[in-house]
C-alpha positions as CSV (number, residue, x, y, z in Angstrom):
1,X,-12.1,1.7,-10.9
2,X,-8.9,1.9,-8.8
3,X,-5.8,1.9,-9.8
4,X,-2.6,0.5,-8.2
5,X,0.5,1.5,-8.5
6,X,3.9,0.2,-7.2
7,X,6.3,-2.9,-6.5
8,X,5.3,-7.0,-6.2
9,X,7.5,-8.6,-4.0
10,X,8.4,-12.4,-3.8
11,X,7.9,-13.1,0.0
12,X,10.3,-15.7,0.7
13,X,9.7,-17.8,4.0
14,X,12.5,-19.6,5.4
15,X,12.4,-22.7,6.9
16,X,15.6,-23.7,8.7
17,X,16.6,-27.2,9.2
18,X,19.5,-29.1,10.2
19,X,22.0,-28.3,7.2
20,X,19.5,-26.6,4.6
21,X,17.3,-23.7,4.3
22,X,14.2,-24.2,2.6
23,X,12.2,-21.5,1.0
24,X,8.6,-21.3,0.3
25,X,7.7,-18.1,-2.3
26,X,4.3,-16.4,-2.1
27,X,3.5,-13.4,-4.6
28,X,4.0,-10.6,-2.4
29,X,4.6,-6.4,-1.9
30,X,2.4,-4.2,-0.6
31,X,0.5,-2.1,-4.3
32,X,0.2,-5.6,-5.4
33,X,-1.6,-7.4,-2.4
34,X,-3.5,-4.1,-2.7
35,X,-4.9,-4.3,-5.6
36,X,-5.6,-8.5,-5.7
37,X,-7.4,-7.3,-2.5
38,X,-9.7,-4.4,-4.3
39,X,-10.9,-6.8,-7.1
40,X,-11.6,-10.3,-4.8
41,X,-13.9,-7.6,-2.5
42,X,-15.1,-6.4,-5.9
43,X,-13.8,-3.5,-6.8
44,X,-12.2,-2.8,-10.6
45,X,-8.8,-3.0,-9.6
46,X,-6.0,-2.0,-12.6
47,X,-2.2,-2.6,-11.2
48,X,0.8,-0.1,-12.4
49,X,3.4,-2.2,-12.4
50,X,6.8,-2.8,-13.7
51,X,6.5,-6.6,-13.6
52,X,10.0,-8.6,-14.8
53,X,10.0,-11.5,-16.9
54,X,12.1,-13.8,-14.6
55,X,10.0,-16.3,-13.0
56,X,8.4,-14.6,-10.3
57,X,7.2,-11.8,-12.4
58,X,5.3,-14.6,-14.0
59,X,3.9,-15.9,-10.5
60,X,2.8,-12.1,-10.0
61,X,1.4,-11.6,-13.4
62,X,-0.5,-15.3,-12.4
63,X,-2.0,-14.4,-9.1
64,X,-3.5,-11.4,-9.7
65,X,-4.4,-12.2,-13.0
66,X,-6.7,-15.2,-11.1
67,X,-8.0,-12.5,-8.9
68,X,-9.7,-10.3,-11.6
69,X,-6.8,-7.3,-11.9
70,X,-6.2,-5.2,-15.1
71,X,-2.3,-5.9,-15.7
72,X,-3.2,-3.8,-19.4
73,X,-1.2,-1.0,-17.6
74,X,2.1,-2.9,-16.0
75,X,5.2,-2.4,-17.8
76,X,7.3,-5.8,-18.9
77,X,10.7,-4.9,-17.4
78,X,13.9,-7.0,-18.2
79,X,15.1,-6.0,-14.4
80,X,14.8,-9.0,-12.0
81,X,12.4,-9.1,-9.4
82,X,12.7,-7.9,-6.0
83,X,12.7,-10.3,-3.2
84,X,12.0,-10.4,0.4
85,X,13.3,-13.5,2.8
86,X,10.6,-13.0,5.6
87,X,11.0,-14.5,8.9
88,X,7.6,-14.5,11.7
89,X,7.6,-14.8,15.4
90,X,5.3,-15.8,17.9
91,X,3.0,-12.9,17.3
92,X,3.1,-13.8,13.7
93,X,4.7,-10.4,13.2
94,X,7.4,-10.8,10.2
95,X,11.0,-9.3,9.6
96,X,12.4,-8.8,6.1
97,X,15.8,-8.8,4.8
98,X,15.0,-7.3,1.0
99,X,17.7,-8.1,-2.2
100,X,16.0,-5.1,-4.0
101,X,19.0,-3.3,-5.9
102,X,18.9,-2.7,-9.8
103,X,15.2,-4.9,-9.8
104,X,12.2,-4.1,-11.9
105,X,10.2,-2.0,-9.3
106,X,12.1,1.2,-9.0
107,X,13.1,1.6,-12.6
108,X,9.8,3.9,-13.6
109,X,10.6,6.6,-15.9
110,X,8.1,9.2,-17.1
111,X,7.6,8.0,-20.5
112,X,6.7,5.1,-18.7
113,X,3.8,6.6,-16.7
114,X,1.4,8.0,-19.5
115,X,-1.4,9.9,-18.2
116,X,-3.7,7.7,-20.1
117,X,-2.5,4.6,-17.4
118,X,-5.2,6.5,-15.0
119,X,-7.9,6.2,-17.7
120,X,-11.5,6.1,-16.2
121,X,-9.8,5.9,-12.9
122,X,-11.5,7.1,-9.3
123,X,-8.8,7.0,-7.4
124,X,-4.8,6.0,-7.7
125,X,-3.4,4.4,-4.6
126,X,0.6,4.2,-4.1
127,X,3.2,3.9,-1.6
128,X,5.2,1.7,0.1
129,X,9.0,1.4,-1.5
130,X,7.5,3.0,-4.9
131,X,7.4,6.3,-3.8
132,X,11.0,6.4,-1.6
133,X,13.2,3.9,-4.1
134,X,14.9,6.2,-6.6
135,X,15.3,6.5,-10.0
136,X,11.7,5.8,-10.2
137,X,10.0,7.4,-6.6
138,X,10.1,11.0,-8.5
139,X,8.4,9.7,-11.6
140,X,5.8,7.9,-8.9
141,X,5.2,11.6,-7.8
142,X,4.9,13.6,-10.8
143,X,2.6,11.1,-11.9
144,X,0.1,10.8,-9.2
145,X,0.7,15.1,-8.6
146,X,-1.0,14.9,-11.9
147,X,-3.5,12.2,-11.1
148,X,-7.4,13.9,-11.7
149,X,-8.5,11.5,-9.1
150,X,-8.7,10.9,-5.6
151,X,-4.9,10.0,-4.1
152,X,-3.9,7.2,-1.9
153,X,-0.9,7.2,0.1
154,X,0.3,4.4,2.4
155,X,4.1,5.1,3.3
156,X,4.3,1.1,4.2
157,X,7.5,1.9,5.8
158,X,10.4,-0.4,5.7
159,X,13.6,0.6,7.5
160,X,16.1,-1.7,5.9
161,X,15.7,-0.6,2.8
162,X,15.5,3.6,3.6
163,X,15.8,5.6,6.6
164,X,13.6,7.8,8.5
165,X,15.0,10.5,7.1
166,X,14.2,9.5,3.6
167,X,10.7,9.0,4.2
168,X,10.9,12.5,6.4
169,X,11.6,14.5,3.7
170,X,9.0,13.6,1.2
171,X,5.9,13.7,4.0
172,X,5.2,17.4,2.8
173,X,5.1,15.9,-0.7
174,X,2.9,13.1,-0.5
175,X,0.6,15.2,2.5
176,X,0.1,17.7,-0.4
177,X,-0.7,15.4,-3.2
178,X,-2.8,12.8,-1.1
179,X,-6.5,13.0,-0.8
180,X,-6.3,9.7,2.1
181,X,-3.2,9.0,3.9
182,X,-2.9,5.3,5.5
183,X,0.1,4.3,8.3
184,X,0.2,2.3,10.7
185,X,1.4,2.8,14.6
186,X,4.5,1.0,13.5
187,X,4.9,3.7,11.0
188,X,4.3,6.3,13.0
189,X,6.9,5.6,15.9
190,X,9.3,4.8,13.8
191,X,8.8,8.2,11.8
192,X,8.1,10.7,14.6
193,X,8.8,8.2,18.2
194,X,8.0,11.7,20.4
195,X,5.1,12.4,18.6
196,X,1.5,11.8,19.8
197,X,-0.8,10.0,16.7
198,X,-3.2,13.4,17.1
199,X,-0.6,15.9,16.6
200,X,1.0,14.0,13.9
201,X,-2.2,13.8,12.3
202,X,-2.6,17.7,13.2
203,X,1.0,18.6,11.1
204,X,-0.5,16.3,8.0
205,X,-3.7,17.9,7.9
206,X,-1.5,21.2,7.8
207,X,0.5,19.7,5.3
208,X,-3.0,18.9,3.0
209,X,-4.0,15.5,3.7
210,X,-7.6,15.6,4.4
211,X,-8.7,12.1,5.6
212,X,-5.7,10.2,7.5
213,X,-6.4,6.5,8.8
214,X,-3.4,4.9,11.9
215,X,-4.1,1.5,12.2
216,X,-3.5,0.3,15.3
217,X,-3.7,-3.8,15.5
218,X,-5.9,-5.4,18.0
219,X,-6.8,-1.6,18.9
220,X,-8.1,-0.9,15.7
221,X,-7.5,2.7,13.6
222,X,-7.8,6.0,14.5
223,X,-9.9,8.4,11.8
224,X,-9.0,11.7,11.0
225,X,-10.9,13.5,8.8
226,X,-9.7,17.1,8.7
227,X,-8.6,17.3,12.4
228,X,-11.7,15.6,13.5
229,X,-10.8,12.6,15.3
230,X,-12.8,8.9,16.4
231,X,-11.1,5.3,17.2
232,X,-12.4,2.9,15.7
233,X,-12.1,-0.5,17.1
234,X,-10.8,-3.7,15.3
235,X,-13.3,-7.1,14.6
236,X,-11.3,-9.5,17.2
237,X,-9.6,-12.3,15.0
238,X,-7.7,-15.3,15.1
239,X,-4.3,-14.3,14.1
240,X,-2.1,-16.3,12.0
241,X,0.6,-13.7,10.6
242,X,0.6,-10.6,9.8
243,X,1.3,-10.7,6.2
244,X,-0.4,-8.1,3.9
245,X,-2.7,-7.0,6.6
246,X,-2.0,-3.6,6.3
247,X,-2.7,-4.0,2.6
248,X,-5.8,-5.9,3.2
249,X,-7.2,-3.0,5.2
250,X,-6.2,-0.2,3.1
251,X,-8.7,-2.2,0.0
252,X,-11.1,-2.7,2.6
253,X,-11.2,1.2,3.0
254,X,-10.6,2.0,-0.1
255,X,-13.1,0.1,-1.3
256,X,-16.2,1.3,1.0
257,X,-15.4,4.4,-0.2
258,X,-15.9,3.3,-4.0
259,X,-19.3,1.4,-3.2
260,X,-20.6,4.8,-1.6
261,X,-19.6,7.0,-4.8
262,X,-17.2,9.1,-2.3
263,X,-14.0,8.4,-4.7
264,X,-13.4,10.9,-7.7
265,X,-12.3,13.9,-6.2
266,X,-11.1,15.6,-2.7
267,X,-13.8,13.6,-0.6
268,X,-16.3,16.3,-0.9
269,X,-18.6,14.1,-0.2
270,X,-17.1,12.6,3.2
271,X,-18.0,12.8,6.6
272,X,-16.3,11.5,9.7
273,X,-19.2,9.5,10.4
274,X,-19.0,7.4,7.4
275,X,-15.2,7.5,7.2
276,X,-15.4,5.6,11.0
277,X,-18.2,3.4,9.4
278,X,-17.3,-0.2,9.9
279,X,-18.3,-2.6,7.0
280,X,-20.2,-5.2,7.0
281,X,-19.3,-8.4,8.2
282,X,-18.0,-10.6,5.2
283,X,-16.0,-13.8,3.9
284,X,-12.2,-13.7,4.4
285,X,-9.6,-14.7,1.9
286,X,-6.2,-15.8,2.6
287,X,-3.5,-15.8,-0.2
């Protein structure tokens, strides 16, 4: 079992027409389209979330209850959600502008995350604006520094809502505490711009990351398993936005791993061989 922890986002999509803007709400945020992802490939997904009462916490708490995810471990918050008015263009690539202040996702408190949230757990995957959004971000990481599993980190970075220098000073942190690291080249050059994927990988290695995965779009990912490097290359597909692909790939990963019994510890078990090994071809979902 995996388990899940961080924000659900309404995704608000505008529509602008002469006079009005019309908005279409799909259950959103990276953790959560994480975990809805694990358990539709399979996988016993259990989501840490601190899910609000107003009524999109109750189209989150609906969605991936439909999909097969644990919510025994989410927190009912009286915080409102936090929501996202997305906007796409032509590449299907989407901009945010995120009302996030004083909602339900950052409020974690220690008494709040229990050690016994992680029971019978392989592996706890977190990220994205859990682990940089304060008051709750330093509960996030005492937690999972505590976590006897394997540890998942995708920084998901979003610049509107913290700066580089925000997600800069934590790396070290999460490097030390995370088992798999997962960015993307967006990420990446908005993090370090001068710096080469390799030799970024090279200073998170150094900083105790063991297997680190850049995805790259149509290009695919580059795998690093302790400095050892391979590209893989992306199945080609017919895009239609970008939404949640990130998060769709990190399950993907995370949950090969699970099927080959290679979740549990520090990836013993792992070789860069079977890291690079692409799954097998399979139905798609949308959301």
């Amino acid at each position: 079992m995996i388990a899940v922890l961080g924000e659900c986002v309404a995704d608000a999509f505008a529509d602008r027409r002469p006079g009005e803007l019309a908005m279409r709400v799909l259950p959103g945020g990276g953790p959560s389209n994480t975990a809805v992802a694990l358990a539709r490939l399979g996988t016993a997904a259990r989501f840490l979330g601190r899910l609000s009462d107003d009524v999109f916490g109750e189209l989150f708490r609906e969605r991936m209850a439909a999909s097969g995810v644990d919510l025994s471990a989410c927190v009912r918050a009286r915080e409102p959600s936090t929501l996202a008015v997305a906007t796409l263009d032509a590449e299907g690539q989407a901009r945010y502008s995120f009302h996030a202040e004083g909602t339900a996702d950052w409020g974690w408190s220690a008494a709040e995350l229990s050690d016994d949230r992680l029971s019978g757990a392989s592996c706890l995957h977190t990220g994205s604006l859990a682990l940089v959004r304060e008051p709750g971000a330093s509960a996030v990481a005492e937690f999972a520094a505590r976590a006897a599993a394997t540890v998942s980190i995708d920084p998901n970075v979003r610049p509107s809502l913290a700066s580089r220098e925000d997600y800069l000073s934590r790396m070290p942190q999460w490097c030390a505490l995370a088992d798999i690291l997962k960015l993307s080249a967006d990420d990446l050059a908005f993090l370090m711009p001068d710096v080469s994927m390799v030799r970024a990988c090279e200073l998170w290695h150094t900083a105790g990351a063991r297997l680190i995965v850049v995805t790259m779009g149509a290009a695919g990912a580059l795998v690093s398993l302790d400095g050892a490097v391979v590209t893989v290359p992306a199945e080609p597909v017919e895009v239609v936005d970008t939404v949640g692909a990130g998060d769709s790939f990190t399950a993907g990963l995370l949950h090969r791993l699970e099927s080959r019994g290679l979740l549990g510890g520090r990836l013993d078990g792992l070789d860069l061989a079977s890291a690079a090994e692409p799954p097998p071809s399979g139905p798609r979902w949308r959301r």
